[in-house]
C-alpha positions in Angstrom: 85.0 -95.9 5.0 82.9 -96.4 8.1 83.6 -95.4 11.9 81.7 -96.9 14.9 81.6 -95.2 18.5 85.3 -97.2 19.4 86.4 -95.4 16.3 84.8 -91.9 17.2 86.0 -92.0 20.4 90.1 -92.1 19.1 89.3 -89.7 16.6 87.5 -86.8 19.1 88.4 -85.3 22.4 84.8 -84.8 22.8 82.9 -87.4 25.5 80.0 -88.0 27.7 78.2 -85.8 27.7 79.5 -83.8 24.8 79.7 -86.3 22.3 77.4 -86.1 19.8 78.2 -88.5 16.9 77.3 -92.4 17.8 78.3 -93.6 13.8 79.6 -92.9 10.5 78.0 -94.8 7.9 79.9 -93.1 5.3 83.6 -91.2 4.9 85.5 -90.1 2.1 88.1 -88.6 3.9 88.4 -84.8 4.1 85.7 -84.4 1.4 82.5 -85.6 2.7 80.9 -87.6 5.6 77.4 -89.4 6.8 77.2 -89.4 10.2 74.6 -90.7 12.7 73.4 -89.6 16.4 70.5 -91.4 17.8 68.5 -89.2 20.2 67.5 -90.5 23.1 65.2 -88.9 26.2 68.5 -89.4 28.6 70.1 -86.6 26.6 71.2 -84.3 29.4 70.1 -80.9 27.8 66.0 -82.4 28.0 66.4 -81.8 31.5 66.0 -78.3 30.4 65.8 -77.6 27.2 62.7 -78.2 27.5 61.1 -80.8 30.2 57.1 -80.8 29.0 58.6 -80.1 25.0 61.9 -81.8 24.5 63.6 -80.8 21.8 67.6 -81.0 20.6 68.8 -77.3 21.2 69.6 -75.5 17.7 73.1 -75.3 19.2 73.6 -78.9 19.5 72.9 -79.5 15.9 75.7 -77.0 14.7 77.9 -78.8 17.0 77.1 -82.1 15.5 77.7 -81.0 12.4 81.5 -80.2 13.6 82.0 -83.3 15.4 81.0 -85.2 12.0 83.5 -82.6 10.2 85.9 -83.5 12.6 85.5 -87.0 11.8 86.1 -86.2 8.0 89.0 -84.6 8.6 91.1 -86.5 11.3 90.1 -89.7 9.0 91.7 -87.8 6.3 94.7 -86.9 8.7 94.8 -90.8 9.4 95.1 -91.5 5.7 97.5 -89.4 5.5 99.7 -90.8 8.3 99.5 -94.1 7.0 101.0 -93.1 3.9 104.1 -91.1 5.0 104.7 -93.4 8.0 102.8 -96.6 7.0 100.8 -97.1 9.8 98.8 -95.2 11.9 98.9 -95.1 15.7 97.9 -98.0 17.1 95.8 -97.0 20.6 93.0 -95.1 20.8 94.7 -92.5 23.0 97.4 -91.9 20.8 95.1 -92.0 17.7 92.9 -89.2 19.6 96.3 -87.2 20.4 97.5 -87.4 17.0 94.4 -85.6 15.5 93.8 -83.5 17.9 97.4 -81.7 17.6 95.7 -81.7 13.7 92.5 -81.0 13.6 91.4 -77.3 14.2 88.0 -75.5 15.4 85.1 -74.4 14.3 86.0 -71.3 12.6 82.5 -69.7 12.2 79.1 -70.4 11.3 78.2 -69.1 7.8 74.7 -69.2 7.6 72.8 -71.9 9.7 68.4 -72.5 9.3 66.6 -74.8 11.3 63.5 -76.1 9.7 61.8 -78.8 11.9 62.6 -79.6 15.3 64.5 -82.7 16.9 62.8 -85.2 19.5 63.7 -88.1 21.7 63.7 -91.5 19.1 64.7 -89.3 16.4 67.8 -90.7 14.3 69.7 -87.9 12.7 71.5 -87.8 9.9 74.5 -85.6 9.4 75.6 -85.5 6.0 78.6 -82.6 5.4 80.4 -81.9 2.4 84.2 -79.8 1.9 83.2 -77.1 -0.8 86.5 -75.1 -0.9 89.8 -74.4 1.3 91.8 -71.2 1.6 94.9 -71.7 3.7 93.8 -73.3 7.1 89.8 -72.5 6.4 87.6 -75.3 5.0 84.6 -74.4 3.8 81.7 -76.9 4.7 78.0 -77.4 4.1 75.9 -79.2 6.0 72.3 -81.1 6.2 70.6 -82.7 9.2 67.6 -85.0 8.0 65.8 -86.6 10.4 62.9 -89.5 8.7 64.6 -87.4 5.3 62.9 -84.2 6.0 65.3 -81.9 6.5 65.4 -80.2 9.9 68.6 -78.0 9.9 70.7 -76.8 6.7 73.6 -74.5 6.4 77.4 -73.7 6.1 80.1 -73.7 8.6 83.6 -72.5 8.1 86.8 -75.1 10.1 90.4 -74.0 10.7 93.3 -76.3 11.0 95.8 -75.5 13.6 98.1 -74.0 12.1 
């Protein structure tokens, strides 16, 4: 399964300028995703973060990590609409509204290390995998690669609502 930014945008509330995933190249839903952000120097946080030394904020990359997560897991809530109602809704909005009364937060970061630094015409990769559940946690690690060196690695914990 693959989801372009039309998609991304019905599956997130996120937006301009808080959106962070352009593509998905790969889903299997709510077990494991390959997502894509293309950085570019029009990023809002190089204004000042930082304007002689650009570089993505360590922040930014957790939180790219849960948008991709996200994705996993309202494509899995999709699936799963499809099947009990056989479809799934049919606009954007009410595709967005949909997952968003399913999907939860970010729950807490488990352990999170930042190896190599991110630039302007860097692609990222987002690559995150379900490891285990326990009622409305998911357990979730994660790996940024940017070129395939890796540049930030770690675990992230995501609740449902319940």
């Amino acid at each position: 399964m693959e989801f372009d930014i039309k998609d991304i945008y019905g599956m997130l509330p996120h937006k301009y300028p808080f959106l962070l995933v352009d593509r998905v190249v790969r889903c299997e839903p709510g077990e494991h995703a390959v997502g894509i952000k293309n950085v570019t120097v029009n990023e809002p946080y190089f204004q000042g973060h930082f304007p002689s030394e650009p570089i993505v904020p360590g922040v930014l990359l957790v939180e790219t990590i849960a948008q991709v997560t996200a994705v996993m897991y309202g494509s899995a809530f999709l699936e799963k609409l499809k099947a009990e109602e056989g479809a799934e809704p049919v606009s954007p909005e009410e595709r967005a509204r949909a997952i968003a009364e399913h999907v939860g937060y970010l729950a807490e970061i488990k352990a999170m290390k930042f190896k190599k630094t991110v630039h302007p015409g860097d692609v990222m990769k987002v690559e995150v995998w379900k490891k285990a559940s326990f009622a409305i946690l998911s357990f979730i690690e994660a790996r940024i690669t940017v070129g395939g060196d890796v540049v930030a690695e770690g675990k992230i914990a995501v609740s449902e609502k319940p």
